[in-house]
C-alpha atoms as one frame of an Amber mdcrd trajectory, in Angstrom:
protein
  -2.718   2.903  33.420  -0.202   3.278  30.453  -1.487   2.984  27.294   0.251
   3.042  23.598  -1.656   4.219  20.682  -0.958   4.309  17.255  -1.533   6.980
  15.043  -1.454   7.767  11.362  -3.041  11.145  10.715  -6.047  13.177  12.488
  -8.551  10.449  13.345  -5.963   8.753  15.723  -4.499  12.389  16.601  -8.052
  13.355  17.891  -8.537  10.321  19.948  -4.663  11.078  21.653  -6.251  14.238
  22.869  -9.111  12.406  24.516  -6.548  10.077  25.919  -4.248  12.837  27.094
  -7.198  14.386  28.995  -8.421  11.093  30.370  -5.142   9.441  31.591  -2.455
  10.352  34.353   0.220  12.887  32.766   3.275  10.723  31.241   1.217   7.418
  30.696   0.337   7.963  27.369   2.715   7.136  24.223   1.650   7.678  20.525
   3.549   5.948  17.988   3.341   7.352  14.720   3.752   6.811  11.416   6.575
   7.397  10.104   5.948   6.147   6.427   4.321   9.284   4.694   7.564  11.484
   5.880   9.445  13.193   2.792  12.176  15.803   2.270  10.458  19.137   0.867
  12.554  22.019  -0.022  15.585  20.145   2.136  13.737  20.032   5.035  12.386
  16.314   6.765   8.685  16.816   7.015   6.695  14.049   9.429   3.060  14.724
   8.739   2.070  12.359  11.238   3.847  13.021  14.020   2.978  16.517  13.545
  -0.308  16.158  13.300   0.006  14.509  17.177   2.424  17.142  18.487  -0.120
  19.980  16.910  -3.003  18.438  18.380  -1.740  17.644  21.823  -0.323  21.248
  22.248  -3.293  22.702  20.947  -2.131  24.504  17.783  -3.449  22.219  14.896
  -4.666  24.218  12.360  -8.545  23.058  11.820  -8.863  25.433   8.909  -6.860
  23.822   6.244  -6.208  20.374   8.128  -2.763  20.403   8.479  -0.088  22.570
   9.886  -0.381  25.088  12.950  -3.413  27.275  13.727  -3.261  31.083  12.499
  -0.584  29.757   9.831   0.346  32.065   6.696   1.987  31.102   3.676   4.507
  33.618   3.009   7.767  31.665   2.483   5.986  29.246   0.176   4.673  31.993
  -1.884   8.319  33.290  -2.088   9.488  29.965  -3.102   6.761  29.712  -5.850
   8.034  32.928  -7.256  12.001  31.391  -7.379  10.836  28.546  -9.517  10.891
  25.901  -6.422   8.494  22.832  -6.376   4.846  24.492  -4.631   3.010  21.463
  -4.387   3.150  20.761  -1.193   2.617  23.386   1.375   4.289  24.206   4.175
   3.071  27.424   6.012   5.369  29.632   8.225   4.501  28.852  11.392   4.948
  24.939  10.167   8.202  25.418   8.639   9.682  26.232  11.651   9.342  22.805
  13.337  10.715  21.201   9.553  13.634  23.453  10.190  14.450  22.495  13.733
  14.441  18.905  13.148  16.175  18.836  10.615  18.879  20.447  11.905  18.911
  17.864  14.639  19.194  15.357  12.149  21.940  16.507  10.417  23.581  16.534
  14.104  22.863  12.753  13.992  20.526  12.935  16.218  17.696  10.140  15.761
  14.572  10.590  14.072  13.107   9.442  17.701  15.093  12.558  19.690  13.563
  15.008  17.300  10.155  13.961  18.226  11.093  13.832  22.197  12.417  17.440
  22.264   9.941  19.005  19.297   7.194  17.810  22.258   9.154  18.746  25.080
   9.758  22.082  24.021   5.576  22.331  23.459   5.402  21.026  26.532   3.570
  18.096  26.386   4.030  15.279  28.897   2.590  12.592  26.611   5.297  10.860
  24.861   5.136  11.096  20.503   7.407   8.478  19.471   8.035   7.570  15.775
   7.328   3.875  14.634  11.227   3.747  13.387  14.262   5.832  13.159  14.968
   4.103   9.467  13.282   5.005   6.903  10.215   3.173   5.325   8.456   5.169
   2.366   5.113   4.026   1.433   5.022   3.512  -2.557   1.702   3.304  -4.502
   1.608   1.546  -7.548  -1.134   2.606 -10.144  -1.914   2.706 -13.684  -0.066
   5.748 -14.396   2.910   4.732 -12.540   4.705   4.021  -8.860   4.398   7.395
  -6.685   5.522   8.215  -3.173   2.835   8.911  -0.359   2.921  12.488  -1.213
   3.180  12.916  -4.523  -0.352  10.813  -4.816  -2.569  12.159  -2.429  -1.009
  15.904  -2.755   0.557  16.244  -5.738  -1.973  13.866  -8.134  -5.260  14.189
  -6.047  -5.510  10.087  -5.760  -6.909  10.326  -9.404  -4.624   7.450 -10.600
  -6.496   4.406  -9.845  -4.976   2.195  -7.315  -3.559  -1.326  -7.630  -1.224
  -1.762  -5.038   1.110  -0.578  -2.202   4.472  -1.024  -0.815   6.560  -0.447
   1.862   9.876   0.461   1.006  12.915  -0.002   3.491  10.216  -2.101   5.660
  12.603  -5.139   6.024  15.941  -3.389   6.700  14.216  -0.909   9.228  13.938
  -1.875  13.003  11.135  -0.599  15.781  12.650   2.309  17.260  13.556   1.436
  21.053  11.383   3.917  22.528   8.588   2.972  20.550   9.333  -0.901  20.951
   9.727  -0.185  24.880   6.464   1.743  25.125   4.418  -0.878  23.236   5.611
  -3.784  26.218   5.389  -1.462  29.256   1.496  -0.368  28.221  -1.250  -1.808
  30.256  -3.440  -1.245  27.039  -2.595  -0.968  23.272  -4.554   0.650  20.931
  -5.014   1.231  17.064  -6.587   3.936  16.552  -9.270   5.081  14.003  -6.577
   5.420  11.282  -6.217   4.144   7.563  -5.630   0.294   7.896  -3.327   0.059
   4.641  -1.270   3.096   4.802  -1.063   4.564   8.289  -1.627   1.624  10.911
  -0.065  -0.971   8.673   3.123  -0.022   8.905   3.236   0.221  12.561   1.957
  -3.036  12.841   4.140  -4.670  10.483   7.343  -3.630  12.520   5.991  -3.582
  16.266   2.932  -6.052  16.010   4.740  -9.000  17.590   5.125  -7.144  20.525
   1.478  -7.159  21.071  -0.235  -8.669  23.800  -3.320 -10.279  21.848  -5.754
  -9.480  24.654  -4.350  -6.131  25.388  -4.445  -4.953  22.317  -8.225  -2.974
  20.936  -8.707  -2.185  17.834 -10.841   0.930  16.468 -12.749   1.255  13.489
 -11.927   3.754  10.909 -15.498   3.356   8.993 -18.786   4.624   9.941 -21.696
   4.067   8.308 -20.059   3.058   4.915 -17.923   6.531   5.221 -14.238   7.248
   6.441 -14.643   9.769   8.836 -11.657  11.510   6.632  -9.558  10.240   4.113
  -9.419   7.913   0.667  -9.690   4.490   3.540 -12.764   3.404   1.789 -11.709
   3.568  -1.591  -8.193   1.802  -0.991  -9.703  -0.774   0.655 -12.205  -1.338
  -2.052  -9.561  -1.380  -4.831  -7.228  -3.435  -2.721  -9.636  -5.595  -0.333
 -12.641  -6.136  -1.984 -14.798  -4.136   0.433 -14.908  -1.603   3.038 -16.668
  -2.304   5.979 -15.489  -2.628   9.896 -15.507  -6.231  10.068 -13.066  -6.116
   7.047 -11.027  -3.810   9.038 -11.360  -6.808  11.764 -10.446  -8.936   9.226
  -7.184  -7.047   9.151  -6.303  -6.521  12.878  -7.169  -9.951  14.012  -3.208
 -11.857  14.534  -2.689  -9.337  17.221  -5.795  -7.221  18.232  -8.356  -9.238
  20.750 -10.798  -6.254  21.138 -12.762  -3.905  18.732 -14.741  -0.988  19.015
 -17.725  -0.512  16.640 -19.920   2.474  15.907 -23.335   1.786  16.657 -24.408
   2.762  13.580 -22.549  -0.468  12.374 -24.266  -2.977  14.859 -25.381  -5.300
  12.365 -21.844  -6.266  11.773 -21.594  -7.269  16.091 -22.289 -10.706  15.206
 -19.570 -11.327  12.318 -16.844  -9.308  13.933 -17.760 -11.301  17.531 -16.976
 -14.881  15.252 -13.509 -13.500  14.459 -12.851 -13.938  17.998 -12.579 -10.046
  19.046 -14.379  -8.724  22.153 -16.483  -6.010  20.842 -17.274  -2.912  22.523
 -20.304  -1.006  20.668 -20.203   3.005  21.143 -20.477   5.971  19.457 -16.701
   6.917  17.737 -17.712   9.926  16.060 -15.253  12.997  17.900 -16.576  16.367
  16.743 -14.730  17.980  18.886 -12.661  18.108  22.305 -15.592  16.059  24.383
 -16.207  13.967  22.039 -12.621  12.615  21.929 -12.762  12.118  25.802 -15.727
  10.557  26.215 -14.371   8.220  23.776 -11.621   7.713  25.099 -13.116   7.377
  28.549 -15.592   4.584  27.528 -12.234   2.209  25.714 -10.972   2.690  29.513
 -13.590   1.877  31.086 -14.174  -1.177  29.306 -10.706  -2.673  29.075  -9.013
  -0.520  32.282
């Protein structure tokens, strides 16, 4: 069975793992999002994509959340000491990936090829594919001012208050063939547990239309009121009104025809059911390893 999912940071780069271990080797692809990338020190950083690659070779760094396990922080200490900008860190260990594709960039090779050899060389048989080879840059707009992805959540904490967001480059860039090719051949789409606004959003706005409607299952990102991780509650409040799953449904519903739902959520079966979706009601909380396969296994099982 192939399956395609997307995935904007660690929710959707836990449930890849899961995947991984559940499916034949080679018929998984994650897409990624590509919109959060920046240039840091001259280097092309991709935190989502390397947040996949890290987790499906094993080497994500759990400590800190980002990066690869065991990192230090030597050269960005160095850097802090030559005057250079320190806000956003990049350990050793990390830096070496930055460094690599970047100078396959500068070869002119695709932002796609980078991702293909950073996981061949880990070894990985699951294909990481970025959403786009063009550049789209996520800008929020707030009441101090327009920031890039990075600068808000690193650099100003998320303290400025939120009014809108925008996708820069969106309508020049095109789905990168790979990605675009993997989202037709899969027997089974899905979105995983990611940020709606900022990290599935613009995945779907450049590949959606190549979803099959009734291949295509959506998961939810909120549990019990809560993001498992990450500022998706509050962005949907400022910018949706309200946080809940079936306001995530709300949002997936022109090209998703399934949805999972935490059971802890249940009460919102019957509202998410009249928005046409085929629910599936389970437990999406993945503590760990198991918990991302057994997840994994049950969205199989029930659309396989």
């Amino acid at each position: 069975m192939r399956v395609a999912l997307l995935a904007g940071g660690t929710g959707a780069a836990k449930l890849a793992v899961g995947l991984q271990a559940e499916l034949t080797p080679g018929d998984l692809s994650v897409i990624t999002n590509t919109a959060d990338d920046l240039d840091f020190w001259g280097l092309r950083v991709c935190p989502d994509t390397d947040a996949v690659l890290f987790r499906l070779a094993g080497i994500f760094n759990d400590e800190v959340g980002f990066g690869v396990a065991g990192e230090t922080f030597n050269v960005h200490g160095q850097m802090r000491r030559l005057g250079e900008p320190d806000w956003f860190w990049l350990g050793d260990r990390d830096l070496a990936f930055h460094i690599l594709r970047t100078a396959m960039l500068r070869r002119e090779a695709r932002l796609t090829e980078t991702a293909i050899e950073l996981a061949r060389r880990l070894g990985l048989a699951t294909k990481v594919l970025p959403m786009s080879d063009d550049e789209v840059r996520t800008i929020f707009e707030t009441d101090e001012g327009r920031y890039d992805f990075q600068e808000y959540f690193v650099r100003k904490k998320l303290k400025p208050r939120l009014c809108g967001i925008e996708l820069i480059g969106l309508e020049a860039a095109q789905p990168a063939p790979e990605a675009l090719a993997a989202v037709e051949a899969a027997d089974l789409v899905v979105v995983g547990p990611s940020n709606p606004l900022i990290s599935i959003g613009p995945i779907t706005a450049l590949l959606g239309p190549a979803f099959r409607h009734d291949r295509t299952v959506a998961i939810s990102p909120i549990v019990g009121g809560r993001a498992l991780k990450g500022p998706t509650v509050e962005m949907m409040v400022a910018l949706r009104g309200e946080a809940t799953p079936s306001r995530v449904a709300e949002e997936y519903r022109r090209f998703a025809g399934g949805f999972v739902l935490d059971t802890l959520d249940e009460v919102q079966l019957p509202a998410i059911q009249a928005l046409g979706y085929q629910v599936l009601v389970t437990d999406t909380v993945m503590d760990d390893v198991e918990g991302a396969r057994r997840l994994a296994a049950t969205i199989l099982g029930s659309w396989g």
